[in-house]
C-alpha positions in Angstrom: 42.9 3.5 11.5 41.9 0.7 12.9 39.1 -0.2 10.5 41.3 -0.1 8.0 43.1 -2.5 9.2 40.3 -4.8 10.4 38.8 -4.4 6.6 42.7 -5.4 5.2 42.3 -8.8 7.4 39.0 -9.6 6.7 39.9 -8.8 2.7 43.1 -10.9 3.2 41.3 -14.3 4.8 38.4 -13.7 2.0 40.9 -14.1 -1.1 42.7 -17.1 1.5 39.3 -18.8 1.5 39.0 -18.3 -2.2 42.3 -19.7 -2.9 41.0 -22.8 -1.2 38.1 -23.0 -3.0 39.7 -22.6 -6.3 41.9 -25.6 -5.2 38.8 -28.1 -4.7 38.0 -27.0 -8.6 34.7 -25.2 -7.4 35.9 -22.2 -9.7 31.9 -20.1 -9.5 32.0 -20.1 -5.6 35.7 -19.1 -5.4 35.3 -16.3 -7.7 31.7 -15.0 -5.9 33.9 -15.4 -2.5 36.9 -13.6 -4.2 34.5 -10.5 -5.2 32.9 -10.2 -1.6 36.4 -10.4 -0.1 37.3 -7.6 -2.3 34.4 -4.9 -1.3 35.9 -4.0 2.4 39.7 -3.0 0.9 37.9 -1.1 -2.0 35.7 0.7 0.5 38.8 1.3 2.7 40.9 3.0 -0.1 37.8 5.1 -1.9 37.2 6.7 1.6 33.9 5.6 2.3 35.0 3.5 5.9 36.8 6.8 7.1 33.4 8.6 6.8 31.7 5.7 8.4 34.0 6.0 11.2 33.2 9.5 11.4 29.8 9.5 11.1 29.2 6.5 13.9 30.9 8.6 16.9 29.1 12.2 15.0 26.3 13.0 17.7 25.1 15.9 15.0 24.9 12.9 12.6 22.8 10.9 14.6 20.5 13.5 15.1 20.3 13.9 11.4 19.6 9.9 10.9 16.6 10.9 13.2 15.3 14.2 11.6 15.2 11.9 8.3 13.4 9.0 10.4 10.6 11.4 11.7 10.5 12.8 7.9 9.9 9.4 6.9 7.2 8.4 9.7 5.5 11.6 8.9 5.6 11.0 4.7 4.3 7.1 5.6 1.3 8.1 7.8 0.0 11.2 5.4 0.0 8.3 2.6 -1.8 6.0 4.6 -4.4 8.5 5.5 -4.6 9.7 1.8 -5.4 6.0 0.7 -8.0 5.9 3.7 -9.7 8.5 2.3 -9.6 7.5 -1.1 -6.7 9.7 -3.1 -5.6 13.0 -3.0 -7.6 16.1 -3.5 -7.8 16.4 -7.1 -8.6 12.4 -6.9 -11.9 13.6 -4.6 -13.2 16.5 -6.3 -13.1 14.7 -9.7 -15.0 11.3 -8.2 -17.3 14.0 -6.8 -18.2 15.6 -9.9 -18.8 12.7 -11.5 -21.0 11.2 -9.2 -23.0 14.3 -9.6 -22.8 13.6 -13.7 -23.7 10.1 -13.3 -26.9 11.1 -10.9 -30.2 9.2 -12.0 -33.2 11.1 -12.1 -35.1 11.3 -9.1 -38.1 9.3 -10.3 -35.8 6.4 -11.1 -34.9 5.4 -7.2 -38.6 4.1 -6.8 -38.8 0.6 -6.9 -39.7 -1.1 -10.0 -42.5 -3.8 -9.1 -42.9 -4.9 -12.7 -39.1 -6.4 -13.0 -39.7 -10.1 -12.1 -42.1 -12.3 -14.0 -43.8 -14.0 -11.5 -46.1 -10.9 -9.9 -49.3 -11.1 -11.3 -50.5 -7.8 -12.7 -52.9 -7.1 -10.4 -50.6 -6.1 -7.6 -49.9 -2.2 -8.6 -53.4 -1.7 -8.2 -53.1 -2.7 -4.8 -50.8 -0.6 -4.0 -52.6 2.8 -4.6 -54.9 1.4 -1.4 -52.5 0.7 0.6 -50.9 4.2 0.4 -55.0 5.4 0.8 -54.7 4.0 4.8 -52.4 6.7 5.4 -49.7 5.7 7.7 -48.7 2.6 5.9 -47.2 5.1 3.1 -44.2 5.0 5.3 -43.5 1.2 4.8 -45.0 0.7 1.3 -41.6 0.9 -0.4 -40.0 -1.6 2.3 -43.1 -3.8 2.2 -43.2 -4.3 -2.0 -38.9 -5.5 -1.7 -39.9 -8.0 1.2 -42.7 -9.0 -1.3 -40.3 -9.0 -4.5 -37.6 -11.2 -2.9 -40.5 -13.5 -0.9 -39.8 -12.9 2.4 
């Protein structure tokens, strides 16, 4: 009851002010201040303060608000881990199978010595000795991109 009344006054001195307004000839502002001063009666009379009213003092409704909060927490982290990951399931298994499409053939990883046009040609047959010492077959691939990028 007494919201009603509160939202009658408070749509009463918003059509005042906009009475004033239309006097100083500022017609736009008037009839904006007129429209806001209107939505607090019209919620009164469709019903929709009385089930505020009800719903503030409602301790089942609160606990409802709160069920939908932890819904929502729980809805916002699962998407955040899902982008983390990088999409959904489906997303996954279909990146997967066509990284396993797109796979180059295993002779293709080696380095390719022959790429930049300043190595002078005699360096792959260098190389064959190299791997000939034995241990230094470990660091042959590391040693020929130090040597490609001059380092």
């Amino acid at each position: 009851m007494i919201a009603e009344t509160v939202c009658s006054a408070v749509s009463a001195a918003g059509l005042g002010i906009a009475a004033v307004t239309a006097y100083r000839r500022r017609f736009l502002t008037a009839a904006r201040i007129a429209a806001y001063s209107l939505v607090p009666i019209g919620l009164v009379m469709t019903g929709v303060v009385e089930w505020l009213a009800d719903t503030a003092f409602s301790p089942v409704a609160w606990a409802g608000f709160g069920v939908l909060g932890v819904a929502w927490v729980l809805f916002m982290t699962t998407r955040a881990v899902e982008r983390r990951r990088g999409g959904t399931r489906k997303e996954r298994k279909a990146a997967r199978a066509a990284a396993q499409r797109d796979a180059v053939a295993p002779g293709a990883s080696a380095p390719s010595l022959g790429q930049g046009g300043s190595r002078p040609a005699a360096e792959p047959a260098s190389r064959p000795a190299k791997a000939s010492r034995g241990g230094d077959d470990d660091f042959s691939d590391i040693e020929a991109i130090l040597k490609k990028h001059g380092i």
